[in-house]
C-alpha positions in Angstrom: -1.6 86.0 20.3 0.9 87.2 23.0 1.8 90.3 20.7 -2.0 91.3 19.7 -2.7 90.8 23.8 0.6 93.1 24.6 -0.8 95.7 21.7 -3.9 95.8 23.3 -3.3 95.8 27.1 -0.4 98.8 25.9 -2.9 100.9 23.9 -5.5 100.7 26.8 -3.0 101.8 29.3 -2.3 104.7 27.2 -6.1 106.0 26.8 -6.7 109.3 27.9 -10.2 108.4 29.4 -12.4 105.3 30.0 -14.1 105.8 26.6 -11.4 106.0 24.7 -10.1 102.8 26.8 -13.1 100.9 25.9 -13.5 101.7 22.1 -9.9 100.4 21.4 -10.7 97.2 23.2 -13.9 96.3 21.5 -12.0 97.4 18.2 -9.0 95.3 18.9 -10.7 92.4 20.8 -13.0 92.0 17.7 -10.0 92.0 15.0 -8.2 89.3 17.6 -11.3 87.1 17.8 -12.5 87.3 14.8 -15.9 88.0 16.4 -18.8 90.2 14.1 -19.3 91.7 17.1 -17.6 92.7 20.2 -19.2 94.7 23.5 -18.4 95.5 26.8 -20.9 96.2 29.6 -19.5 98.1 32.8 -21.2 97.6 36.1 -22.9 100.5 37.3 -22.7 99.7 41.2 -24.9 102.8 42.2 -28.2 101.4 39.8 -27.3 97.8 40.3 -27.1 97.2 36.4 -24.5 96.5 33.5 -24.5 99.7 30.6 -23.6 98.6 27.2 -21.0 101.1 27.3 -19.0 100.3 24.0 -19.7 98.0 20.9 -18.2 97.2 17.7 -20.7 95.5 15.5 -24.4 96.1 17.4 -26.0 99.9 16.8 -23.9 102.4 18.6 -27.0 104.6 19.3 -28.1 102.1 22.2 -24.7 102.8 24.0 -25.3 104.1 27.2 -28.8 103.4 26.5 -29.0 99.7 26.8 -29.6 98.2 30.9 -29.1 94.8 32.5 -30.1 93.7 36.2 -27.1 92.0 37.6 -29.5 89.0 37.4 -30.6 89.7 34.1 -29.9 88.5 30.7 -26.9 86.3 29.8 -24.9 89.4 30.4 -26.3 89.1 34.4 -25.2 85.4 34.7 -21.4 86.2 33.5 -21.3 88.6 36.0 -23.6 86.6 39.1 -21.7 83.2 38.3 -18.4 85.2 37.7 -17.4 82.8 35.0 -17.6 82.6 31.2 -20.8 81.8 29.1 -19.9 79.9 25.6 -23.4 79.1 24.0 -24.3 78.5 20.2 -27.8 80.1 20.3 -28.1 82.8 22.7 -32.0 83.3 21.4 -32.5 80.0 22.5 -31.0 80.3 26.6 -33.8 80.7 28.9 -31.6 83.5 30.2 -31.6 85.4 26.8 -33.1 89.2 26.9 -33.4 91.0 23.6 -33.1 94.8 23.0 -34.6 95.5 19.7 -32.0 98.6 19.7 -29.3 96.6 19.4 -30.2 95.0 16.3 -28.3 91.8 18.3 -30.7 89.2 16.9 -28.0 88.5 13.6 -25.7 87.5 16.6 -27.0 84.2 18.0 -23.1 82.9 19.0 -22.6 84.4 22.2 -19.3 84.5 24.4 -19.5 86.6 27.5 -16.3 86.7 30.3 -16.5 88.7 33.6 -13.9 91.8 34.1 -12.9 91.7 37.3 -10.8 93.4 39.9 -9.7 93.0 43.2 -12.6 90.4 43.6 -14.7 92.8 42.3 -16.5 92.6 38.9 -16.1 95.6 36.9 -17.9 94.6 34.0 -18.5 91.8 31.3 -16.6 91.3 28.0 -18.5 89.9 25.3 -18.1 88.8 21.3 -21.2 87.6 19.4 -21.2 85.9 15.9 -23.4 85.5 12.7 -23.0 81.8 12.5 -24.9 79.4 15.8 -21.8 77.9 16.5 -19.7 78.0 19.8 -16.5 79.6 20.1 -13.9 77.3 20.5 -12.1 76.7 23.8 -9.0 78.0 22.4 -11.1 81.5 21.5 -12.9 81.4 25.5 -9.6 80.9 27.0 -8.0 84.2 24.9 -11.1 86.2 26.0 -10.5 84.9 29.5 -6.8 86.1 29.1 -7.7 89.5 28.0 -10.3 90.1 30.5 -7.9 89.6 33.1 -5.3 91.7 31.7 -7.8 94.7 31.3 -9.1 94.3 34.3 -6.4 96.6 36.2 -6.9 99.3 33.4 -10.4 99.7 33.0 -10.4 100.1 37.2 -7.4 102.3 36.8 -9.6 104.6 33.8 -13.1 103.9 35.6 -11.6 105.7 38.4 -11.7 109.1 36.7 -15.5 109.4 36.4 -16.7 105.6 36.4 -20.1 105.1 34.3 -22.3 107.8 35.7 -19.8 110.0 34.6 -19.9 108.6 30.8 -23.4 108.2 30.8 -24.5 111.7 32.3 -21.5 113.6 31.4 -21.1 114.2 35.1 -17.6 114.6 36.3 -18.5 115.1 40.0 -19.4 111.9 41.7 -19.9 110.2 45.1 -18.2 106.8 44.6 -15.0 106.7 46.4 -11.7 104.7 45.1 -10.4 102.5 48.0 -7.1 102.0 49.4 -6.2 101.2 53.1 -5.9 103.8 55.7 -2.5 105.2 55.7 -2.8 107.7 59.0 -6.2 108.7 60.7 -8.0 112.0 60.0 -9.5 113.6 57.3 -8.9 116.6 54.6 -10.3 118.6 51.7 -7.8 120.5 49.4 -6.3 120.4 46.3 -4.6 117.6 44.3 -0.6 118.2 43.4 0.8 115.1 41.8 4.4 114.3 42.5 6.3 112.0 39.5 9.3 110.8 39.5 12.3 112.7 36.9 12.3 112.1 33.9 9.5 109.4 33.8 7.4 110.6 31.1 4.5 107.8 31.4 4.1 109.9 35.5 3.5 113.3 34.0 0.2 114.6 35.1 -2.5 116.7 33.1 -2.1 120.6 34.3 -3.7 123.1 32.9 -1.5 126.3 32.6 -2.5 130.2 31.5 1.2 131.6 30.7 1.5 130.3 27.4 4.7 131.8 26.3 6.4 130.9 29.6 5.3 127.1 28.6 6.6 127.7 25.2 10.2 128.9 26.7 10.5 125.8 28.7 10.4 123.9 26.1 12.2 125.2 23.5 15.3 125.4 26.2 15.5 122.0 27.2 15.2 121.4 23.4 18.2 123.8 23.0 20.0 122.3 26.1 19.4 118.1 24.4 20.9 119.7 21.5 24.1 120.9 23.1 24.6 117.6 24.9 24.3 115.2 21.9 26.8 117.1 20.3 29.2 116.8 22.9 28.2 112.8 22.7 28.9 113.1 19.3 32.4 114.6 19.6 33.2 112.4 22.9 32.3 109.4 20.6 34.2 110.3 17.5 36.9 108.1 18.1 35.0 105.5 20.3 31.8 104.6 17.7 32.2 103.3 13.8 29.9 106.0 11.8 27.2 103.5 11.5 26.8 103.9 15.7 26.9 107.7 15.6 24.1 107.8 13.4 21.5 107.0 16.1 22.6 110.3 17.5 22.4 112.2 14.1 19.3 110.5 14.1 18.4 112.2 17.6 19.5 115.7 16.0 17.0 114.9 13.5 14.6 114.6 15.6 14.9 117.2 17.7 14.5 119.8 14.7 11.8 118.0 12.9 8.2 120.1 12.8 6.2 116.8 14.0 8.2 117.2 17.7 8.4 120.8 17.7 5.1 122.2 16.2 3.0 119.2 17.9 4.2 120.1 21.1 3.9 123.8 21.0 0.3 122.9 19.5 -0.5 121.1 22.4 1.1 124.2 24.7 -1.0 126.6 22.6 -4.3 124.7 24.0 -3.2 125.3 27.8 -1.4 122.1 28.3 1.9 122.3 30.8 4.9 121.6 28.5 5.7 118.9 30.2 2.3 117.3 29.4 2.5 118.5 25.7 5.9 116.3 25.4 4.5 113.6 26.9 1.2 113.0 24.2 3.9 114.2 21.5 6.3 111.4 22.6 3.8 108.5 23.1 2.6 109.4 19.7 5.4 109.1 17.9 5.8 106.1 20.2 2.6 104.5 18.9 3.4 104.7 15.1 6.7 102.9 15.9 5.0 100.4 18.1 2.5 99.4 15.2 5.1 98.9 12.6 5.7 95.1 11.3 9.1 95.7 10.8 11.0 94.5 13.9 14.3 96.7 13.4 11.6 99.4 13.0 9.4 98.9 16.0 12.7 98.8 18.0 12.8 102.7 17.6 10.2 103.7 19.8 13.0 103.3 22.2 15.1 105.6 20.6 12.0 108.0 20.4 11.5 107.5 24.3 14.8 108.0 25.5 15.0 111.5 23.9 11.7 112.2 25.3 12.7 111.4 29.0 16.5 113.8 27.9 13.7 116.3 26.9 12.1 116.5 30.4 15.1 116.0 32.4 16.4 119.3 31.0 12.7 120.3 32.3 12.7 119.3 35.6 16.3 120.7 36.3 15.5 123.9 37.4 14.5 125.5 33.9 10.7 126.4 34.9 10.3 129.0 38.3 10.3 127.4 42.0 6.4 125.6 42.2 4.2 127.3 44.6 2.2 125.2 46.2 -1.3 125.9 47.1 -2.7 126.2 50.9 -4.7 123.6 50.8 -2.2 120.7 49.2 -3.2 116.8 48.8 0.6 115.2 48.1 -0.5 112.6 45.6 1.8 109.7 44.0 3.2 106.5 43.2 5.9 107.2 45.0 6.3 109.5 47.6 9.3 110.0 49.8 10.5 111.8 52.9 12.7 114.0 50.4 9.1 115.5 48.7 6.7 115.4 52.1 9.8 117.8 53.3 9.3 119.9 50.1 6.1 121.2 50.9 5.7 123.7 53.4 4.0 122.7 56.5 1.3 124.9 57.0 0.4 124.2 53.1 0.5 120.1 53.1 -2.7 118.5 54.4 -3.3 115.2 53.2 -1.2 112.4 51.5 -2.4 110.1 49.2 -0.1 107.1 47.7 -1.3 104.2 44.7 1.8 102.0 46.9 2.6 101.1 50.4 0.1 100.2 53.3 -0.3 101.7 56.5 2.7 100.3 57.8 5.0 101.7 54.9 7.5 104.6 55.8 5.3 107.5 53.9 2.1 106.1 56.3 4.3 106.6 59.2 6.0 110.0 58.1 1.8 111.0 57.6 1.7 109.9 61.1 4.3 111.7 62.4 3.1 114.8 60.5 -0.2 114.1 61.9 -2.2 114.4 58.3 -4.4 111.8 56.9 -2.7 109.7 54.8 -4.1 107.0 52.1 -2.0 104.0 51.0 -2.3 101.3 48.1 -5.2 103.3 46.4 -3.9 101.4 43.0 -6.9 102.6 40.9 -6.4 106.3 41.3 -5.0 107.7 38.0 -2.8 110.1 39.2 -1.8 111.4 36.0 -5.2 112.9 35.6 -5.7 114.8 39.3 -3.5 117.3 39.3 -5.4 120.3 40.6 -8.7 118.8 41.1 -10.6 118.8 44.7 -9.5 116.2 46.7 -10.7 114.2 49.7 -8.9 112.0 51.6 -10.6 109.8 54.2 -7.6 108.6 56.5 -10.0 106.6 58.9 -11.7 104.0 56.1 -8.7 104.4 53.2 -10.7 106.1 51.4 -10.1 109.2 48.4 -13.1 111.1 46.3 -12.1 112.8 43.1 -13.9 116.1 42.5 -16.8 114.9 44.9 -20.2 116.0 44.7 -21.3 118.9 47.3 -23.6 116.3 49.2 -20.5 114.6 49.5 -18.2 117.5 50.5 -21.0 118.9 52.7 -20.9 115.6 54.7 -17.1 115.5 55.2 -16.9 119.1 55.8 -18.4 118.3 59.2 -16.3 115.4 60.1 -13.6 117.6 59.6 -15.4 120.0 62.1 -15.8 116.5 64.3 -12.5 116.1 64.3 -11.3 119.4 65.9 -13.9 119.3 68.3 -12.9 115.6 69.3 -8.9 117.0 69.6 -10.2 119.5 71.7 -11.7 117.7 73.6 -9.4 115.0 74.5 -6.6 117.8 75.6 -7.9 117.7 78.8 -6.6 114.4 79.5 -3.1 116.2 78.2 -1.7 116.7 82.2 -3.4 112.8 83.4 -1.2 110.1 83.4 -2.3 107.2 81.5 -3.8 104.8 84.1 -6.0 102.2 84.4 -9.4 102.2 86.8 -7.8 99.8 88.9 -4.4 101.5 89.3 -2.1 100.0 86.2 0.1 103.4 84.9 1.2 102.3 81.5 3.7 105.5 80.6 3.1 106.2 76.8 6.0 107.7 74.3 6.1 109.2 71.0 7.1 107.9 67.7 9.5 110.4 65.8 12.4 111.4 63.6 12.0 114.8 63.4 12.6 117.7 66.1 9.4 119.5 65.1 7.1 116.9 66.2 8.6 117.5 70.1 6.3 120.7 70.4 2.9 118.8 69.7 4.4 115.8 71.8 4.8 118.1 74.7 1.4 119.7 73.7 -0.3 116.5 74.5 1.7 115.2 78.1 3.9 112.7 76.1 6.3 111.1 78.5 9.4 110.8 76.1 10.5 109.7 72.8 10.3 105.7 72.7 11.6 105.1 69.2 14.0 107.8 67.6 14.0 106.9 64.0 17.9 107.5 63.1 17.3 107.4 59.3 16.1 111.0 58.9 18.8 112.6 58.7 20.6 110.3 56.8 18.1 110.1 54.2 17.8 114.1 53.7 21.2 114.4 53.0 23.3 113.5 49.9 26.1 111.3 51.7 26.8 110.1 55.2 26.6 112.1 57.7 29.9 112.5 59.6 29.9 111.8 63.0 29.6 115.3 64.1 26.7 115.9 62.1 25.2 113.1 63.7 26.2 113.9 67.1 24.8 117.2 66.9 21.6 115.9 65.7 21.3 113.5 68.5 22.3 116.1 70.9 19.7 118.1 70.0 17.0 115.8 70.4 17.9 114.5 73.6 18.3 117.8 75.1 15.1 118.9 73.8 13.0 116.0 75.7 16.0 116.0 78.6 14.8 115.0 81.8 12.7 112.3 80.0 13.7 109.4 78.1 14.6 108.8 74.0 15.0 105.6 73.0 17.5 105.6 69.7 17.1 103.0 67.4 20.2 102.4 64.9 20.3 103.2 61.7 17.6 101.1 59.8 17.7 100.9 56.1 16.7 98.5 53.5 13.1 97.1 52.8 11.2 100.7 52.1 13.8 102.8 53.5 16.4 103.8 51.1 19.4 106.0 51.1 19.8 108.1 47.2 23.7 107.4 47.7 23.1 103.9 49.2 21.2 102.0 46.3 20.0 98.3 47.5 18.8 96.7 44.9 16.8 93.5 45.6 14.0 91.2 44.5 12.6 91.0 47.6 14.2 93.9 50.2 12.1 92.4 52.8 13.7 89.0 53.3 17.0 90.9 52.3 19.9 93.4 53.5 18.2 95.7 56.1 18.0 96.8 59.5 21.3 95.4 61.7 22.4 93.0 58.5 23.5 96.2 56.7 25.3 98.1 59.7 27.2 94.9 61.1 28.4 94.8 57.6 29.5 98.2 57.7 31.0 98.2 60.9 32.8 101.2 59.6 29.1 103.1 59.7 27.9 101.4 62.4 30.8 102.6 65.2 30.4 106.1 63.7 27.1 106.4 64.8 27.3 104.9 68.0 30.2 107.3 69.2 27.8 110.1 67.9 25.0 109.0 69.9 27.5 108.4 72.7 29.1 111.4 72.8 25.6 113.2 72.2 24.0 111.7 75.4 27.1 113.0 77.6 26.1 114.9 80.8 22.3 114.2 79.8 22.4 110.2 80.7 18.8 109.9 78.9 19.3 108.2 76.0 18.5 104.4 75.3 19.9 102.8 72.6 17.9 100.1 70.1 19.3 97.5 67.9 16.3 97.3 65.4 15.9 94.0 62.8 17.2 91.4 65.1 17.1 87.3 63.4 19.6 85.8 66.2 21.8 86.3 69.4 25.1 86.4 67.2 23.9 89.4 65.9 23.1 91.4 69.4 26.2 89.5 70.8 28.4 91.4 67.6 26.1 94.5 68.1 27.3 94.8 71.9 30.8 94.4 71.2 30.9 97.3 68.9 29.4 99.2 71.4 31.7 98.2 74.3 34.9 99.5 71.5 32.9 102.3 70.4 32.5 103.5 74.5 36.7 102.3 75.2 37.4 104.5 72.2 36.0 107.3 73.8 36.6 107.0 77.4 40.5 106.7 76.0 39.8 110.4 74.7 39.1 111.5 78.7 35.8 111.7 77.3 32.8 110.9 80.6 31.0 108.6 78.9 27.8 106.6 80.2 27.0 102.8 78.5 23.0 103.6 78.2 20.8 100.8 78.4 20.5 98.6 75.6 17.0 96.6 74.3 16.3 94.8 70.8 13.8 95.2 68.4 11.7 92.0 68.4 10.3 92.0 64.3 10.6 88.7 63.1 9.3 85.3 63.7 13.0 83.9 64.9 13.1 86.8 67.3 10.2 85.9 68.8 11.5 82.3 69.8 14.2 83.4 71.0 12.7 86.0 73.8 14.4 84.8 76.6 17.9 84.4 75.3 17.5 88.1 74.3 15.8 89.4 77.2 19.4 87.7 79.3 21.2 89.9 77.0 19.5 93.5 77.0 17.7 95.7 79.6 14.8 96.1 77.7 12.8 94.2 74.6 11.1 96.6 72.3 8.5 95.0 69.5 8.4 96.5 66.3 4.5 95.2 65.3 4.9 96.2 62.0 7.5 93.6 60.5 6.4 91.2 62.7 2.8 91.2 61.6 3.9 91.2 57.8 6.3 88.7 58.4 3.9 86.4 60.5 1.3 86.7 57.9 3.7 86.4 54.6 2.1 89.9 53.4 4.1 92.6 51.9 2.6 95.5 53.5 3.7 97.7 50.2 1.7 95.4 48.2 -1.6 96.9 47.0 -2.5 93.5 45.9 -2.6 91.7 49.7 -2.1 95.2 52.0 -5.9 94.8 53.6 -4.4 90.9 54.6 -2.4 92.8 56.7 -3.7 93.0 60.2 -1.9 93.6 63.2 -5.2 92.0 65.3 -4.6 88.5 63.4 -4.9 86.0 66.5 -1.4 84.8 65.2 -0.1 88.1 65.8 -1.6 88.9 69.5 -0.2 85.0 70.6 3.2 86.1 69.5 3.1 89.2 71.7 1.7 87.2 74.7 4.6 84.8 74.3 6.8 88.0 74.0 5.4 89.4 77.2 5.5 86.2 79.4 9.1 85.7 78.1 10.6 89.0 78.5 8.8 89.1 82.3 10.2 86.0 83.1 13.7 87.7 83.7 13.1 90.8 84.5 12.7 92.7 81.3 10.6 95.3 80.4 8.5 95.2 76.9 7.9 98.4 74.8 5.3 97.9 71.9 6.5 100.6 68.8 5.0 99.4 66.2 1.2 101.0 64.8 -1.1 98.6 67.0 0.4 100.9 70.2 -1.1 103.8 68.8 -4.5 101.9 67.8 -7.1 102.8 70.6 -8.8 99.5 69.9 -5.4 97.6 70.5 -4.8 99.1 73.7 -7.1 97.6 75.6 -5.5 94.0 74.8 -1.5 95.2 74.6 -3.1 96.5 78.4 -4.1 92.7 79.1 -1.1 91.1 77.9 1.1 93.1 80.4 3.1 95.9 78.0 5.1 97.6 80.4 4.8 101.1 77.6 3.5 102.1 74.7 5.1 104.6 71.8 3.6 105.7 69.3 2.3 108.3 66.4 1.5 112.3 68.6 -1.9 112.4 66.7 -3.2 108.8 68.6 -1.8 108.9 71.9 -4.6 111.5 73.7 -6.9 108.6 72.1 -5.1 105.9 73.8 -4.6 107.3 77.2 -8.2 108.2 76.9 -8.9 104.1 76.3 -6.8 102.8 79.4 -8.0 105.7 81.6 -11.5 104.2 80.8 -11.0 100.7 82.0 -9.7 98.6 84.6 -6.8 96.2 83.8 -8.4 93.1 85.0 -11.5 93.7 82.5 -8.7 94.0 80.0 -7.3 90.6 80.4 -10.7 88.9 80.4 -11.3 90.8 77.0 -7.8 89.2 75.8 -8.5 86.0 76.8 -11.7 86.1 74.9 -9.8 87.5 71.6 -7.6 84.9 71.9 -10.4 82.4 71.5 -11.1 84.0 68.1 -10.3 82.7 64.6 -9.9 86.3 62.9 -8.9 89.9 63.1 -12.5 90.7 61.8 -14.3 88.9 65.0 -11.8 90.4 67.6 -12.0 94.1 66.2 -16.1 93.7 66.7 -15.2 93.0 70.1 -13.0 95.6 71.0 -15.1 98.0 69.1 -18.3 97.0 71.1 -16.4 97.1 74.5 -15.5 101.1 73.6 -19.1 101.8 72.5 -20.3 100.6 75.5 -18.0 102.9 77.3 -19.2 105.6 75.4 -15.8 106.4 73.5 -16.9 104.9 69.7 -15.7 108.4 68.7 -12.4 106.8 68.6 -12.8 104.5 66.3 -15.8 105.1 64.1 -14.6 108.6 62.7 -15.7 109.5 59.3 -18.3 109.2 56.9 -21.3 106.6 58.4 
């Protein structure tokens, strides 16, 4: 049963389209159940009904015809009661409703399970029989089983026209597919999908007019696969019995036989990319492999894919012309990375959307930085099957529409005139400090890692750089940057903000962050080797960069320095004697060098106890909300699964930063707040009441901040965080602060978007 549920779940992943999807389940689920009948009804959320939307054993004329209430029929209960339904005599059920069309009536043994998905239920599974007898417990619990395993695919294929699109043949719809707001703001363009090399499963659909050109791709990475077998063939000669080398004979086989070629160029010839033609050629060949009953036999498809993924390496290496992009681009992927957001010309990219990470992961923050609306975790989105279709992304709610209706496009077409109207607007608050009615100046920073963003920071009266994220430039490179590369880096961001501050953190890897030439591989990088674990490790790194950001800050004295990923005081105590060599090293070199102050990033839960023992140690404490949320709340913020668990205004969350505050205070210490929740206008009224000495964060929120604490006094903020702290959830305290800026007349802030 395990092999007919991996057959099926693999087949269904591998449908071109949500009616393909559902034919080979009610096929396959039949066979497996030995059912007479098997049908699946989708929920059609927009009518409030279940469509019979495929059926193997009732008349396929009433598909798309047939239409169930969600309370209706024994269909409706499944999906109300969101459990299975086993009865003997479904004519007999009080709940029962019969469609003549269906010519159901020879089916009186009825099994129905719900489909559902990210607690929400998709649609109902059902198999019917001749005989009035119930199916046995063994039989409900396999239906259960592949209900649940279908579940993520049908979402995944509903996503690319859902049932109004099946029904009507109507490929432009209004339903959204929802993910969590990565960065705020919204944009229309056009969809480029970003995969991965040499992943053939990522390959989008693209539609392409210059045939020939397609054909020449091909045909030379074919030609290029060819030359290097051979030369594994000759290498291996001596190495490999004959019986070995036959797999790559086998390979040379391949690569001439007509079923690869002349399928493929077929598939060209129709307006298919190449790369797209190699894929379906591939997973066909795959498919006939995978069916086989011979074992040794079904192991090829292996050997079928790996020549496959040689095939569109040799593609992807440069073969095919430089990729224009259009000026109106939607980065979409599974994946995307600093390396690819910095492919794409500026003025051209306008909106990000990613199936992984949440709006705390590193592509949400690099959105941020960029200032373009950015959706995470948007799992259902089947990115293979976007690729120059109209796009919008909803950065405020987390929300993307595929090749929306007008009405729809119309709509957001005037938030986005909103929106610049709002900016506009708040610019005259550029040249006012950020103060409170009653006299509280909280300075506010800005988040970055790249010298562009310093133009728009200045552009908006930022009063420095709080958090310098190191990384950049070691991540955009190929190796480690020498110590003159990084010093010239550093030099030229601190002389850029010069007279006001930039607060350098370290170099922090690990978790989401990796470096190509670096590799960490872990089970869980999150409770792993990041942040200062790595660099006290690597002391050798470590004392490289500090003498570059040393020797950088000479003459300009405005540089603090930030140990980020803190767990204990050995750690800072190590951290500060590396410093204190890396300085004697350079003041032996006649060099006139300053010690800059020196804070800690408070990001985990151990941290956090251990405030004032930090705070004796450091000049300043600087809390990285981030971690600390997803640590406090056990949610992996990349997780699509539990990302919307993660909320920064958790009661838990704000108690830890009042206990930060108080501690911190109590000797002197200043507190910085970094992390996402400093630039969340509805935050900054409480991070105002709790005492936060400064705020950095993302260019695109701070006008919207300083607007906030220019609009209230301080001593109305503290009562509001006493009465969030009374609270039992994020949901109850973000109703709170959200009234409190209504009432002030600044919803704007927080309610942009579609309403």
């Amino acid at each position: 049963m395990l092999d007919i549920l991996r057959r099926i779940v693999q087949e269904v992943s591998a449908a071109r389209d949500l009616g393909q999807a559902l034919n080979i389940i009610v096929r396959r689920v039949r066979h497996a159940m030995d059912a007479d009948v098997c049908s699946v009804y989708l929920t059609d959320f927009d009518e409030q009904t279940y469509v019979l939307m495929a059926t193997e054993g009732l008349n396929p004329e009433s598909v798309g015809t047939v239409r169930l209430g969600f309370s209706e029929g024994l269909v409706g209960v499944v999906g109300m009661r969101e459990e299975p339904i086993n009865v003997d005599d479904a004519t007999e059920d009080p709940h029962y409703r019969y469609f003549p069309q269906t010519g159901e009536e020879h089916y009186p043994a009825f099994l129905g399970v719900p489909i559902v998905h990210s607690r929400k239920v998709l649609g109902v599974l059902v198999v019917q029989r001749r005989t009035t007898q119930k199916f046995t417990e063994n039989g409900e619990a396999l239906l259960v089983t592949v209900a649940a395993q279908l579940a993520g695919a049908i979402a995944h294929a509903e996503a690319s026209g859902g049932v109004s699109g099946l029904v009507n043949g109507n490929l432009h719809y209004s339903t959204p597919l929802v993910g969590l707001p990565g960065a705020p703001g919204v944009a229309i363009g056009t969809a480029v999908v970003v995969y991965p090399p040499a992943d053939l499963d990522a390959v989008p659909d693209r539609q392409v007019d210059d045939i020939a050109a397609e054909e020449a791709v091909f045909l030379a990475a074919i030609a290029a696969v060819r030359v290097d077998i051979n030369a594994l063939v000759q290498r291996m000669t001596n190495v490999l019995p004959a019986e070995d080398r036959a797999l790559f004979d086998a390979y040379l086989l391949m690569l001439s036989s007509d079923s690869l070629l002349n399928n493929t160029r077929q598939r060209i010839q129709t307006g298919q990319w190449a790369s797209a033609a190699l894929r379906d050629t591939i997973h066909e060949h795959v498919h006939v492999f995978d069916n086989m009953e011979d074992p040794y036999l079904r192991e090829r498809a292996e050997d079928v894919r790996d020549l496959g993924r040689r095939i569109l390496m040799h593609m992807q290496r440069g073969i095919r012309g430089g990729f224009k992009y259009p000026d109106d681009t939607i980065l979409i992927g599974d994946v995307i990375t600093a390396s690819v957001l910095a492919e794409v010309p500026p003025e051209c990219l306008k909106g990000v959307v990613s199936t992984r990470g949440s709006t705390t992961s590193h592509v949400a923050i690099l959105a941020h930085a960029l200032n373009i609306p950015a959706v995470m975790g948007a799992a259902d989105l089947p990115v293979g099957q976007v690729d120059s279709k109209n796009i919008i992304v909803d950065g405020y709610r987390g929300r993307v529409f595929v090749s929306p209706a007008k009405s729809v496009l119309d709509e957001y077409a005037r938030v986005v005139r909103e929106q610049a109207a709002l900016s506009a607007e708040l610019l005259n608050l550029r040249d006012l400090p950020a103060e409170t009615t009653d006299g509280v100046r909280l300075p506010l920073y800005v988040n970055t890692g790249l010298l562009a963003d310093l133009t728009s920071a200045r552009n908006i009266g930022a009063e420095g750089v709080g958090l310098y994220r190191t990384e950049f430039p070691f991540m955009i490179r190929e190796r480690f940057p020498s110590e003159e590369e990084q010093r010239q880096v550093y030099r030229n961001m601190l002389e850029a903000v010069a007279p006001k501050p930039v607060t350098m953190r370290t170099l922090d890897i690990g978790g989401d962050k990796a470096l190509p030439y670096f590799p960490i591989k872990e089970d869980n990088p999150f409770l792993g080797w990041r942040g200062m674990r790595i660099t006290l490790d690597h002391p050798e790194i470590f004392l490289v960069q500090l003498r570059a950001m040393l020797r950088a800050n000479s003459g300009l004295n405005n540089m603090k320095l930030l140990l980020p990923m803190i767990t204990n005081v050995a750690e800072v105590d190590e951290a500060l004697r590396l410093l204190r060599r890396a300085h004697h090293e350079l003041m032996d070199g006649d060099e006139s060098i300053v010690m800059p102050e020196v804070g800690v990033m408070i990001e985990v839960p151990s941290a956090v106890y251990q405030t004032a023992l930090l705070a004796q140690r450091v000049d300043f404490i600087s809390v990285g909300t981030n971690d600390l949320t997803q640590y406090l709340l056990a949610v992996d913020r990349n997780n699509p699964r539990v990302a919307n668990l993660f909320d920064a205004l958790h009661p838990a969350v704000l108690r830890a930063l009042v206990y930060i505050v108080e501690q911190a205070h109590l000797h002197g210490k200043p507190v910085s707040v970094c992390g996402e929740i400093g630039g969340d206008p509805l935050a900054a009224l409480l991070l105002v009441g709790m005492g936060v000495d400064n705020l950095s964060m993302n260019v695109a929120s701070l006008l919207r901040v300083k607007s906030v604490i220019r609009a209230f006094s301080a001593e109305y903020a503290r009562e509001l965080l006493q009465h969030a702290l009374d609270m039992e959830n994020p949901q109850m305290i973000r109703r709170l602060l959200t009234d409190a800026l209504q009432r002030q007349g600044l919803g704007a802030l927080v309610q942009s978007g579609v309403r």
